[in-house]
mmCIF file as gemmi writes it, N, C-alpha and C atoms, coordinates in Angstrom:
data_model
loop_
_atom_site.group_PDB
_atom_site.id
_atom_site.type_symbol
_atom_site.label_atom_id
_atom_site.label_alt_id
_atom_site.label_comp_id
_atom_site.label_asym_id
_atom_site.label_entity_id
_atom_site.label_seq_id
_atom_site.pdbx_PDB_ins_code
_atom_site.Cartn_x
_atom_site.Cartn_y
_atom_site.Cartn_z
_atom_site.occupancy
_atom_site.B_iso_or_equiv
_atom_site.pdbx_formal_charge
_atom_site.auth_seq_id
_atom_site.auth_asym_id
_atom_site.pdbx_PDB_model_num
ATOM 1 N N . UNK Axp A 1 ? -12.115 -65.305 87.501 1 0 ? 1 A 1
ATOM 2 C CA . UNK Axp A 1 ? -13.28 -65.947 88.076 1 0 ? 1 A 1
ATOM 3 C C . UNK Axp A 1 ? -14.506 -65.422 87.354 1 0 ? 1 A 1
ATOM 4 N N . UNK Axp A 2 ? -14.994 -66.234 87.072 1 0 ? 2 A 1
ATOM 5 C CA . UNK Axp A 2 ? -16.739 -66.07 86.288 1 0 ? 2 A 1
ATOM 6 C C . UNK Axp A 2 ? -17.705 -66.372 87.333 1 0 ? 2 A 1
ATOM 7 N N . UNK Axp A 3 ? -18.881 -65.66 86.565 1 0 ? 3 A 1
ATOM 8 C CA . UNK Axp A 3 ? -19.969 -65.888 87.45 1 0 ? 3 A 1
ATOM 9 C C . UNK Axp A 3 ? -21.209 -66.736 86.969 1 0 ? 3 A 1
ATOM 10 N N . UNK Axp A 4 ? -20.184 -67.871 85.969 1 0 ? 4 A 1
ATOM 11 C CA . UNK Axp A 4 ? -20.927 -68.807 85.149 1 0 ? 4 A 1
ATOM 12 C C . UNK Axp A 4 ? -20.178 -70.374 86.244 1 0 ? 4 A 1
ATOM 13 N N . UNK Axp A 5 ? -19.262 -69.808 86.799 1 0 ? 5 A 1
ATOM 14 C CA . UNK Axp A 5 ? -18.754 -71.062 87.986 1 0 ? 5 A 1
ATOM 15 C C . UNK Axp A 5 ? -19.498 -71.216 89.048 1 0 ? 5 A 1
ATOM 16 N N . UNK Axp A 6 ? -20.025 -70.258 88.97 1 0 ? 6 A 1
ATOM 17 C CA . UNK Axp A 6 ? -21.259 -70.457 90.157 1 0 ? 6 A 1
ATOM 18 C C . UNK Axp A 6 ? -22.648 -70.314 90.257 1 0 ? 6 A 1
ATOM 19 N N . UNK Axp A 7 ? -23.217 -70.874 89.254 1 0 ? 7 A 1
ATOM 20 C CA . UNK Axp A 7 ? -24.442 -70.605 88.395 1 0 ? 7 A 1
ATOM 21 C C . UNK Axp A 7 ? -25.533 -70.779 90.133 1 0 ? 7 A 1
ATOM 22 N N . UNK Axp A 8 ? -24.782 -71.625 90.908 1 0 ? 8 A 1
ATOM 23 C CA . UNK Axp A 8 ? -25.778 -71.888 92.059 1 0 ? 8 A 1
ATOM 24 C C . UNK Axp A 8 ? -26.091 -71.084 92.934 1 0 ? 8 A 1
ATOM 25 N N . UNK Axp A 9 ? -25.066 -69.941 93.196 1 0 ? 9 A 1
ATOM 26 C CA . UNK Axp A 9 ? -24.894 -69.009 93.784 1 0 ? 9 A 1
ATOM 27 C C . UNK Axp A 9 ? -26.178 -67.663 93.72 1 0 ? 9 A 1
ATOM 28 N N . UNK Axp A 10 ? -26.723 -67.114 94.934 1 0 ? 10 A 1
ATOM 29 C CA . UNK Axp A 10 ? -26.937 -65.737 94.744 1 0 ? 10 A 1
ATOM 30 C C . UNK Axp A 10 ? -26.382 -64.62 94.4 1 0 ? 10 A 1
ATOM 31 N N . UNK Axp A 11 ? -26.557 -63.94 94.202 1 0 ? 11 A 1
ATOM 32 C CA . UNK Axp A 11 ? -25.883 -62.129 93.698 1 0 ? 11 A 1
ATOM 33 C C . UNK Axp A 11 ? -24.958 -62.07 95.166 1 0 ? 11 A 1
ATOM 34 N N . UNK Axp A 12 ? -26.091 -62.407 96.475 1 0 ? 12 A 1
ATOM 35 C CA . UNK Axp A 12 ? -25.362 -62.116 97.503 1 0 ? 12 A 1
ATOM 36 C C . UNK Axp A 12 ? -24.272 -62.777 97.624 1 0 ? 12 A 1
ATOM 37 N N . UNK Axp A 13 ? -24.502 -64.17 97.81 1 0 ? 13 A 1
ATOM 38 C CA . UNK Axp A 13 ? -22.936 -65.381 98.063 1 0 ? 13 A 1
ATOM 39 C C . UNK Axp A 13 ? -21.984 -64.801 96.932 1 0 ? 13 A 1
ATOM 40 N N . UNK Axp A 14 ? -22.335 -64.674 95.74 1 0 ? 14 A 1
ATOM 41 C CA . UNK Axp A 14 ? -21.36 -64.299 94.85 1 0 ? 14 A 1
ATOM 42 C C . UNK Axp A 14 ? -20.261 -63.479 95.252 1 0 ? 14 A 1
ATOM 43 N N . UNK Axp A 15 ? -20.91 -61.652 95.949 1 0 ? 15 A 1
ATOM 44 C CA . UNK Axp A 15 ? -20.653 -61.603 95.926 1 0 ? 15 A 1
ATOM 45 C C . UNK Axp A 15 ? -19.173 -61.671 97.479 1 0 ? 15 A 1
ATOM 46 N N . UNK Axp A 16 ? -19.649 -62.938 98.113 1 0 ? 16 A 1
ATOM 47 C CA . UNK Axp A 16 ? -18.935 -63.158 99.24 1 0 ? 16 A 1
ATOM 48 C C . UNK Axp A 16 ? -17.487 -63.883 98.823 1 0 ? 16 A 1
ATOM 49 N N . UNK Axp A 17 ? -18.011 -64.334 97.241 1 0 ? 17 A 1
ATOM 50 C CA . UNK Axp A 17 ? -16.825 -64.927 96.6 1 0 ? 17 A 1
ATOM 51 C C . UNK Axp A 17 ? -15.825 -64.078 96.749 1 0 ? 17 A 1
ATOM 52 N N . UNK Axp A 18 ? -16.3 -62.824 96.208 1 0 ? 18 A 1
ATOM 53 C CA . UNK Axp A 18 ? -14.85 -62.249 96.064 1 0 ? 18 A 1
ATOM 54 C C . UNK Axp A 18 ? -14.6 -61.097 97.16 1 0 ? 18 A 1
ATOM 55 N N . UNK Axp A 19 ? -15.251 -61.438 98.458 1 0 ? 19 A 1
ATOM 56 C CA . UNK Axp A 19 ? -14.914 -60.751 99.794 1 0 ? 19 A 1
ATOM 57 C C . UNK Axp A 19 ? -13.473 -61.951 99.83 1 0 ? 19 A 1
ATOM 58 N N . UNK Axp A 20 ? -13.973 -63.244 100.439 1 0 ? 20 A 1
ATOM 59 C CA . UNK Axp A 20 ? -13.037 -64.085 100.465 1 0 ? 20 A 1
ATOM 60 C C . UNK Axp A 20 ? -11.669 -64.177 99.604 1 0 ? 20 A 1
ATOM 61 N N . UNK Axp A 21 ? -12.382 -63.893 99.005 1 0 ? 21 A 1
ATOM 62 C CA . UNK Axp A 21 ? -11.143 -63.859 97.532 1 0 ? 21 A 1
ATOM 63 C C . UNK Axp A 21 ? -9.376 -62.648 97.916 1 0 ? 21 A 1
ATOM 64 N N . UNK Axp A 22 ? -10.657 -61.727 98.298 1 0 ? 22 A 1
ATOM 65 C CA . UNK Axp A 22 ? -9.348 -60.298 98.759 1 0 ? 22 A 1
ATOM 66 C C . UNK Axp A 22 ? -9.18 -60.738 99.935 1 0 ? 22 A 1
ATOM 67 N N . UNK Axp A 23 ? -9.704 -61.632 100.7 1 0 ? 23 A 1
ATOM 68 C CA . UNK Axp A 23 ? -9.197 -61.304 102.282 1 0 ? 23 A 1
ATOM 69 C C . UNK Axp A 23 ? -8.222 -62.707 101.935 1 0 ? 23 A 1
ATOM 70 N N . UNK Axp A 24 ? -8.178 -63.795 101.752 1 0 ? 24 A 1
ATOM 71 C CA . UNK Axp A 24 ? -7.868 -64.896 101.345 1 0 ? 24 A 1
ATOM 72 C C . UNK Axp A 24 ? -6.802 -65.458 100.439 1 0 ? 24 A 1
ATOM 73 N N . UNK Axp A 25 ? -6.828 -64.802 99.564 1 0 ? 25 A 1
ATOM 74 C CA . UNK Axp A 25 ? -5.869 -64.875 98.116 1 0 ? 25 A 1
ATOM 75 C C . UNK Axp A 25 ? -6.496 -66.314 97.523 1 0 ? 25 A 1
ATOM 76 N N . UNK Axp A 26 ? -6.035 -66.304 96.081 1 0 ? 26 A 1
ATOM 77 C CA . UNK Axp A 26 ? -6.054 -67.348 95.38 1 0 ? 26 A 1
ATOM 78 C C . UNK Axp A 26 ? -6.89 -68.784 95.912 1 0 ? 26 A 1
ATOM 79 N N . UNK Axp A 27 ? -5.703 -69.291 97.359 1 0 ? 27 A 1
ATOM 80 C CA . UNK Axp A 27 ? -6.19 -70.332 97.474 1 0 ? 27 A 1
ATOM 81 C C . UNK Axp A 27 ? -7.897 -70.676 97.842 1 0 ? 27 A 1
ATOM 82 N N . UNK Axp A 28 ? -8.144 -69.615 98.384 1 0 ? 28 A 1
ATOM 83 C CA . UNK Axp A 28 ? -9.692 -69.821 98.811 1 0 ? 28 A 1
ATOM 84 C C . UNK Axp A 28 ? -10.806 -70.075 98.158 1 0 ? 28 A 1
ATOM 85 N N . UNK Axp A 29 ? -10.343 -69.118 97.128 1 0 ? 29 A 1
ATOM 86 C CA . UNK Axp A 29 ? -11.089 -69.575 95.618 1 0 ? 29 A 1
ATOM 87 C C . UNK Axp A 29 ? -10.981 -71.081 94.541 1 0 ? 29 A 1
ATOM 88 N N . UNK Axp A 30 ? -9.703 -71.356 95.083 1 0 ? 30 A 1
ATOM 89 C CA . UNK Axp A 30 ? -9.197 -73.199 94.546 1 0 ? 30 A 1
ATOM 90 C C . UNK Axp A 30 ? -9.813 -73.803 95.5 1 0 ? 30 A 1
ATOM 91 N N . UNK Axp A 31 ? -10.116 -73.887 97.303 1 0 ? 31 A 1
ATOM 92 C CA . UNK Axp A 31 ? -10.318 -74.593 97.645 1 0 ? 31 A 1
ATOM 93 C C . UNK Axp A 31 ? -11.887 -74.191 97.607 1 0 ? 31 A 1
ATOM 94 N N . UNK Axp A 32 ? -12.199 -73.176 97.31 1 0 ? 32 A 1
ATOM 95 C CA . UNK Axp A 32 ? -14.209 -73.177 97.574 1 0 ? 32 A 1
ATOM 96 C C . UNK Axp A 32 ? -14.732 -74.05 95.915 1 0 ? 32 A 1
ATOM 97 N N . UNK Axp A 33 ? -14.136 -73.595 94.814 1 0 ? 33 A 1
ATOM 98 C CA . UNK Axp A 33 ? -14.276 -74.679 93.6 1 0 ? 33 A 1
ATOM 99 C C . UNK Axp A 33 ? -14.277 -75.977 93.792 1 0 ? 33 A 1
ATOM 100 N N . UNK Axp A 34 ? -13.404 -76.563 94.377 1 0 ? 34 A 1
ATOM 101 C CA . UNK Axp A 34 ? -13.012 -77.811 94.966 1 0 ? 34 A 1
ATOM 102 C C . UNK Axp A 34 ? -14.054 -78.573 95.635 1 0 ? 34 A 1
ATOM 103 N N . UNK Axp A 35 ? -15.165 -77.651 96.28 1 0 ? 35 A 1
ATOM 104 C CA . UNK Axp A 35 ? -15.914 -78.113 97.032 1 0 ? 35 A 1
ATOM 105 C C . UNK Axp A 35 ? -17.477 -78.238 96.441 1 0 ? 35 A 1
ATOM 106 N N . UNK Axp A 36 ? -18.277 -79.185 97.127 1 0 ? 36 A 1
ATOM 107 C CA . UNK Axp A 36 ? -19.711 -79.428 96.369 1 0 ? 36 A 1
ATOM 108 C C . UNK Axp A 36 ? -20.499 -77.702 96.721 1 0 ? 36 A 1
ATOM 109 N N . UNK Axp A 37 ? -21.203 -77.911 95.88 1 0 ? 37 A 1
ATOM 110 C CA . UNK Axp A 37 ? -22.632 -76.657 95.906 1 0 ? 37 A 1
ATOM 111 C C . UNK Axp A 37 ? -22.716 -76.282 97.649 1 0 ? 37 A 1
ATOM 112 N N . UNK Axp A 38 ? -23.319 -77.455 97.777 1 0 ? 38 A 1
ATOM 113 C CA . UNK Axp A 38 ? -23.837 -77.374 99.719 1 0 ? 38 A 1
ATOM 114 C C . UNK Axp A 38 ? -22.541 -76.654 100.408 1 0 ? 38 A 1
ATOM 115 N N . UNK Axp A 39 ? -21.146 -77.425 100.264 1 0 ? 39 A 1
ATOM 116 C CA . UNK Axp A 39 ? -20.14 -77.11 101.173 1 0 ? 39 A 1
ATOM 117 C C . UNK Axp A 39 ? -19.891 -75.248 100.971 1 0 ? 39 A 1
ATOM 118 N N . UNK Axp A 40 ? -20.007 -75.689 99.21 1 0 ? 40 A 1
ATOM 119 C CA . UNK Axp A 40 ? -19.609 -73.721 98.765 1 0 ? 40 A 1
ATOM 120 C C . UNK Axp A 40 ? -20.681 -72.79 99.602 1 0 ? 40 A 1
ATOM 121 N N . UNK Axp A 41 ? -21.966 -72.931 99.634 1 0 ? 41 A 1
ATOM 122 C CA . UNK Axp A 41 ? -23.191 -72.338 100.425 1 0 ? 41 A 1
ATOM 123 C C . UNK Axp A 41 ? -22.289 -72.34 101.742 1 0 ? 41 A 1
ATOM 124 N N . UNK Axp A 42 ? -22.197 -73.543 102.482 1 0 ? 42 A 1
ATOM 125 C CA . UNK Axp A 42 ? -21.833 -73.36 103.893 1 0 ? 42 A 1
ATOM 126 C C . UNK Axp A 42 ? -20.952 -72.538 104.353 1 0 ? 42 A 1
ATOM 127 N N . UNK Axp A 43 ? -20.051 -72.513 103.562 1 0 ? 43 A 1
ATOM 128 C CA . UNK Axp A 43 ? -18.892 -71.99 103.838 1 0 ? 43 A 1
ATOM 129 C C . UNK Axp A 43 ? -19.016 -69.823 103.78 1 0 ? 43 A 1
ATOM 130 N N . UNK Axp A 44 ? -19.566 -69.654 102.578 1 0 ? 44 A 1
ATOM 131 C CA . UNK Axp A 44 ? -20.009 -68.592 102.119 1 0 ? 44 A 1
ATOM 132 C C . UNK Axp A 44 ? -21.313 -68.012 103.213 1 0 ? 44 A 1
ATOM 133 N N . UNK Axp A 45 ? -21.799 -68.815 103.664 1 0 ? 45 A 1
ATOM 134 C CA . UNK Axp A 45 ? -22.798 -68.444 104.82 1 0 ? 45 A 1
ATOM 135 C C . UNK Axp A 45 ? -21.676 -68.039 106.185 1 0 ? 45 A 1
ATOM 136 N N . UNK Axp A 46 ? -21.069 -68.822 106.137 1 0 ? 46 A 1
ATOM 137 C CA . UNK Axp A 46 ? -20.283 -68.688 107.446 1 0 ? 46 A 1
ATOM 138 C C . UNK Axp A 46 ? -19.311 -67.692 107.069 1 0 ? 46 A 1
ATOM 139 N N . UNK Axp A 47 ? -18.58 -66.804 106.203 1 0 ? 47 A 1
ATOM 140 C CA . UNK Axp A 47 ? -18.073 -65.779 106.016 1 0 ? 47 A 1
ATOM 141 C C . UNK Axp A 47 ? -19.128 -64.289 106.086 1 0 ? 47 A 1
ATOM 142 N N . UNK Axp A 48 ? -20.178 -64.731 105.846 1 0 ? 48 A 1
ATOM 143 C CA . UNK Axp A 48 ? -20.849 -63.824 106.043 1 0 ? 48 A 1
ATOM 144 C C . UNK Axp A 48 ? -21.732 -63.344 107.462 1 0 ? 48 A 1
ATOM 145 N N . UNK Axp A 49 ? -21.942 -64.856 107.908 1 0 ? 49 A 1
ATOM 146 C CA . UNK Axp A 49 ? -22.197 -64.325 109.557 1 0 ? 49 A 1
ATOM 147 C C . UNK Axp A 49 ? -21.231 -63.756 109.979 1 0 ? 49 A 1
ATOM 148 N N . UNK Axp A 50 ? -19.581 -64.09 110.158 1 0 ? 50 A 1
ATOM 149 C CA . UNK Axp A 50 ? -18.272 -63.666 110.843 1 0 ? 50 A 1
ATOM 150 C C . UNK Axp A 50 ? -18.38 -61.858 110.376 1 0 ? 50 A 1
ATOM 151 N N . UNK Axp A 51 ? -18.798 -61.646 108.897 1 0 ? 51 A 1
ATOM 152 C CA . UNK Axp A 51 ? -18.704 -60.442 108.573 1 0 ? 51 A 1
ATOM 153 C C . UNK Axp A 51 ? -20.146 -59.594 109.261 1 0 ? 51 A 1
ATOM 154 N N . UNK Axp A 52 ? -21.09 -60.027 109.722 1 0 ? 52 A 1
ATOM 155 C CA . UNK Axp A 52 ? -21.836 -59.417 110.048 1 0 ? 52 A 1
ATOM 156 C C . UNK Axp A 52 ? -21.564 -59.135 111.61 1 0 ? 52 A 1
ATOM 157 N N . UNK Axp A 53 ? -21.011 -60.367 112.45 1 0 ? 53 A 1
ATOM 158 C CA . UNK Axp A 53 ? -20.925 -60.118 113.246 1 0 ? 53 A 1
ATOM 159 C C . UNK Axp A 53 ? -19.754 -59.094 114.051 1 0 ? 53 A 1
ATOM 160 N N . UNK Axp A 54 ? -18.729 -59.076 113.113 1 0 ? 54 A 1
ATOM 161 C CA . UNK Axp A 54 ? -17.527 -57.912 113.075 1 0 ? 54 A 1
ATOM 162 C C . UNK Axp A 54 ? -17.927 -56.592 113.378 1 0 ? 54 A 1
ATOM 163 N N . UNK Axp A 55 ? -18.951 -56.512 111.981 1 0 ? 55 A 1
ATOM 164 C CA . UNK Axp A 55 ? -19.656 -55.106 112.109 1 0 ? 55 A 1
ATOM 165 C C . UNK Axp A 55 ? -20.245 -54.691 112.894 1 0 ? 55 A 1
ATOM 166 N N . UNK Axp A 56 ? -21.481 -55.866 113.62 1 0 ? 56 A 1
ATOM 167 C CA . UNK Axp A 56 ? -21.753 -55.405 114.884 1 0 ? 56 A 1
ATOM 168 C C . UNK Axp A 56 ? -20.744 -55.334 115.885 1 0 ? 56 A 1
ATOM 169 N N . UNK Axp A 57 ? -19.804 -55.888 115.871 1 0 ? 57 A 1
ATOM 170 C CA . UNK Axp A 57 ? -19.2 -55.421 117.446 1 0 ? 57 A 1
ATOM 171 C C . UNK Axp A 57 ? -18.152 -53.907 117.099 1 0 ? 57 A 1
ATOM 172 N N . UNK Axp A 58 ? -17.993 -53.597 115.944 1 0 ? 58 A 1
ATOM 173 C CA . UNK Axp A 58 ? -17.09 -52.424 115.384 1 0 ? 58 A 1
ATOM 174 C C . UNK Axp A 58 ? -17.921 -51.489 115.517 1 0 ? 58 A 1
ATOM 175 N N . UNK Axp A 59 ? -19.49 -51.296 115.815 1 0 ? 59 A 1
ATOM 176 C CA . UNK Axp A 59 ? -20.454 -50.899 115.442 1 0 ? 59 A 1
ATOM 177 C C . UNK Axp A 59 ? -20.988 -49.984 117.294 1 0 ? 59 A 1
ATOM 178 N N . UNK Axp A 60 ? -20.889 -51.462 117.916 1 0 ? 60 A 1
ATOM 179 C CA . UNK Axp A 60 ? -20.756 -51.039 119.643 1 0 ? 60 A 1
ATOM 180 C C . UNK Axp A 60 ? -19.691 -50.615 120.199 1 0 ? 60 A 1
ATOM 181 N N . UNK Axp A 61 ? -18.315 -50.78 119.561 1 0 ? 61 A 1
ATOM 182 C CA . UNK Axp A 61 ? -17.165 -49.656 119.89 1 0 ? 61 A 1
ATOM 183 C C . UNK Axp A 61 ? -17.415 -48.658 119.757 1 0 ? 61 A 1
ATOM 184 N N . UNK Axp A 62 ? -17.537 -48.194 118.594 1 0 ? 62 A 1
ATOM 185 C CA . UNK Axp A 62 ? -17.808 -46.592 118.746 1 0 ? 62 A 1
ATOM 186 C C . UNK Axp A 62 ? -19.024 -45.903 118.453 1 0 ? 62 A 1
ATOM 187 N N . UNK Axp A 63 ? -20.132 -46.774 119.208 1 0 ? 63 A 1
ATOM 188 C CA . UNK Axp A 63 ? -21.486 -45.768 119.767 1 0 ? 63 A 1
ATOM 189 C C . UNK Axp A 63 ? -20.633 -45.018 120.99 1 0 ? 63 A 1
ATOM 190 N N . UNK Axp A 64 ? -20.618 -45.85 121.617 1 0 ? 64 A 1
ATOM 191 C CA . UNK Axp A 64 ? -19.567 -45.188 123.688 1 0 ? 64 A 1
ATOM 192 C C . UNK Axp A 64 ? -18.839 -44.416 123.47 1 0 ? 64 A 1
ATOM 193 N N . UNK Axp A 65 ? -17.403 -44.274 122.228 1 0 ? 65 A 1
ATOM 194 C CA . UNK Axp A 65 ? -16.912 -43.254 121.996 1 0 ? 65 A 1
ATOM 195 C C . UNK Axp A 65 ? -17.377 -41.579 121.504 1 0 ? 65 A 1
ATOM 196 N N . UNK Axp A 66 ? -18.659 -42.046 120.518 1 0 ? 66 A 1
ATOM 197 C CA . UNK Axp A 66 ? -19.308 -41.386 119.407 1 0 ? 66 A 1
ATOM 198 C C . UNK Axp A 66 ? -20.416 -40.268 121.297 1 0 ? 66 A 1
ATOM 199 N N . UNK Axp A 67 ? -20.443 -41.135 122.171 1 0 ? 67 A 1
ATOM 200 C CA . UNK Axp A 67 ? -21.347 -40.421 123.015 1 0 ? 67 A 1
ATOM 201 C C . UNK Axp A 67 ? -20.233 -39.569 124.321 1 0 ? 67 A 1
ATOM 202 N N . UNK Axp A 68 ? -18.702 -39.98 123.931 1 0 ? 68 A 1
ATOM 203 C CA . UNK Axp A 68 ? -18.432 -39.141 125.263 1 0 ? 68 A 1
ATOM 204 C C . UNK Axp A 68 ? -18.482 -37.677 124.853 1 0 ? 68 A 1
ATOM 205 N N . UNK Axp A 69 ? -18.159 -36.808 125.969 1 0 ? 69 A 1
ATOM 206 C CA . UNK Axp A 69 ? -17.752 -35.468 125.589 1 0 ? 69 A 1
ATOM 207 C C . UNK Axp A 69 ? -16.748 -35.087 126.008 1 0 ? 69 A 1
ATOM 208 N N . UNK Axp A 70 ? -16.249 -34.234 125.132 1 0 ? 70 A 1
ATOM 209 C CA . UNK Axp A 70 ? -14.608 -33.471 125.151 1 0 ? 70 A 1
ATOM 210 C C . UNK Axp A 70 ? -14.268 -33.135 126.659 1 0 ? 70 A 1
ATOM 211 N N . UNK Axp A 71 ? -13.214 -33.46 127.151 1 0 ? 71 A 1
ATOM 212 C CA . UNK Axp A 71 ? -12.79 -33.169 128.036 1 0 ? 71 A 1
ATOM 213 C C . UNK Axp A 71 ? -12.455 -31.508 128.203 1 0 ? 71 A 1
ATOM 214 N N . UNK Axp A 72 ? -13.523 -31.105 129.564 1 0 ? 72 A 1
ATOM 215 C CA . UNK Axp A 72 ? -13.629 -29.644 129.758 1 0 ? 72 A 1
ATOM 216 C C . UNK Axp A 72 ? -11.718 -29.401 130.339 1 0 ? 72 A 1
ATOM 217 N N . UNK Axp A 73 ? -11.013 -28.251 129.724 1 0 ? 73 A 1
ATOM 218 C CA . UNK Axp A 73 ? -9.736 -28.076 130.308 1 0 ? 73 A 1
ATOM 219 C C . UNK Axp A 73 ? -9.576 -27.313 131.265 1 0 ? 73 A 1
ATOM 220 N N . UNK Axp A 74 ? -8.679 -27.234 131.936 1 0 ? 74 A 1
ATOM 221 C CA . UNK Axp A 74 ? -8.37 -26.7 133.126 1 0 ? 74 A 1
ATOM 222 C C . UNK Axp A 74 ? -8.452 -25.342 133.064 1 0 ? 74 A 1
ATOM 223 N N . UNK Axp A 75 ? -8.92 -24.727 134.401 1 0 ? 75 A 1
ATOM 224 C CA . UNK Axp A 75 ? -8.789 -23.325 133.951 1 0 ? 75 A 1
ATOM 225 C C . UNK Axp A 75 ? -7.676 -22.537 134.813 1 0 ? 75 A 1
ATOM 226 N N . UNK Axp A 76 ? -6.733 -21.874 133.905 1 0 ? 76 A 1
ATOM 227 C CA . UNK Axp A 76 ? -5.845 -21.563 133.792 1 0 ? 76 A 1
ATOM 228 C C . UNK Axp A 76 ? -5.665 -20.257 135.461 1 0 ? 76 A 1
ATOM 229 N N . UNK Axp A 77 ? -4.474 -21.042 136.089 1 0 ? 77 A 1
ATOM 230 C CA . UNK Axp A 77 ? -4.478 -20.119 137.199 1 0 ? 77 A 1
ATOM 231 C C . UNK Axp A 77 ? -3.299 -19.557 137.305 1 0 ? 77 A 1
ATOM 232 N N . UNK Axp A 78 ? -3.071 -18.195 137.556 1 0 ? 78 A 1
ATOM 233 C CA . UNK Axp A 78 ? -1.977 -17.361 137.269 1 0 ? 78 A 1
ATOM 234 C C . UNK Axp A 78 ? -1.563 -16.645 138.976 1 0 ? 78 A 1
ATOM 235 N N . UNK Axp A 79 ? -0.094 -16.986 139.36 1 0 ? 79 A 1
ATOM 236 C CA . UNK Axp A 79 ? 0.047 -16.248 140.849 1 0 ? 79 A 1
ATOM 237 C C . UNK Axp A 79 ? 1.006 -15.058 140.093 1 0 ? 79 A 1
ATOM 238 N N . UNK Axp A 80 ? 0.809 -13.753 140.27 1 0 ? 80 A 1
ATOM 239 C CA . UNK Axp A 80 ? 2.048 -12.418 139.895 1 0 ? 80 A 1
ATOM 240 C C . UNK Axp A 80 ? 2.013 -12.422 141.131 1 0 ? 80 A 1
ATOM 241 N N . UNK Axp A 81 ? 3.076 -12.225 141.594 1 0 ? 81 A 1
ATOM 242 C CA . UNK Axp A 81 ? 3.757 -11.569 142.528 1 0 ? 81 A 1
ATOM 243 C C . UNK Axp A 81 ? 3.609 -9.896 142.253 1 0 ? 81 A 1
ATOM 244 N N . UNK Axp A 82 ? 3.474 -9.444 143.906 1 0 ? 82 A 1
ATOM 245 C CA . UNK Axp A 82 ? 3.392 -7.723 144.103 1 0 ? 82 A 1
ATOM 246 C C . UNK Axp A 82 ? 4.307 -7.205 143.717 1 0 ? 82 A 1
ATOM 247 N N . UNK Axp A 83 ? 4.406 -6.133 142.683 1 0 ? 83 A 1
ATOM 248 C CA . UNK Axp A 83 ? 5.484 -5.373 142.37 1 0 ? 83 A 1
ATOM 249 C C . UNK Axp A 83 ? 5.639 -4.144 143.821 1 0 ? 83 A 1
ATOM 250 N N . UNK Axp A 84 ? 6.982 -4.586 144.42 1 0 ? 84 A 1
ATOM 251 C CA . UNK Axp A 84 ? 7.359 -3.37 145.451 1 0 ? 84 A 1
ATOM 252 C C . UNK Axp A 84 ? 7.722 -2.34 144.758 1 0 ? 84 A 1
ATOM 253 N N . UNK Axp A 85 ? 7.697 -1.457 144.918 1 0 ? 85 A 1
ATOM 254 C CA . UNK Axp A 85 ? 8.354 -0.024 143.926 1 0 ? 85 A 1
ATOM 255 C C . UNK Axp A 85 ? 8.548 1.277 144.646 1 0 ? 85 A 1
């Protein structure tokens, strides 16, 4: 893949080409060629909201984790029995 196939493209969409590309294989790249300028934009916009929006929610998982604290452990209770002697 060149980056003379997509002369229409930004640096950014570009490089969403080849996000799609690894998540996708082959065909994604036959079927985004396949498609006009506008559709390639649309499509490349819409991989990139899905990717932004991932991050934000991967992002609000583990603030809540990142804020609990370690569970304080038990403190250890010992019965001896009286030595008779």
């Amino acid at each position: 893949m060149d980056r003379g196939e997509f002369p229409h493209l930004t640096d950014s969409q570009f490089e969403s080409v080849w996000k799609m590309v690894g998540i996708f294989g082959g065909d994604a790249l036959r079927n985004l060629t396949a498609a006009t300028s506008a559709e390639q934009v649309e499509r490349l916009d819409a991989v990139d909201t899905y990717e932004q929006g991932l991050i934000a929610y991967v992002q609000g998982l583990q603030a809540p984790v990142a804020e609990m604290k370690p569970a304080q452990p038990k403190q250890l209770m010992l019965k001896v029995n009286p030595c008779e002697g």
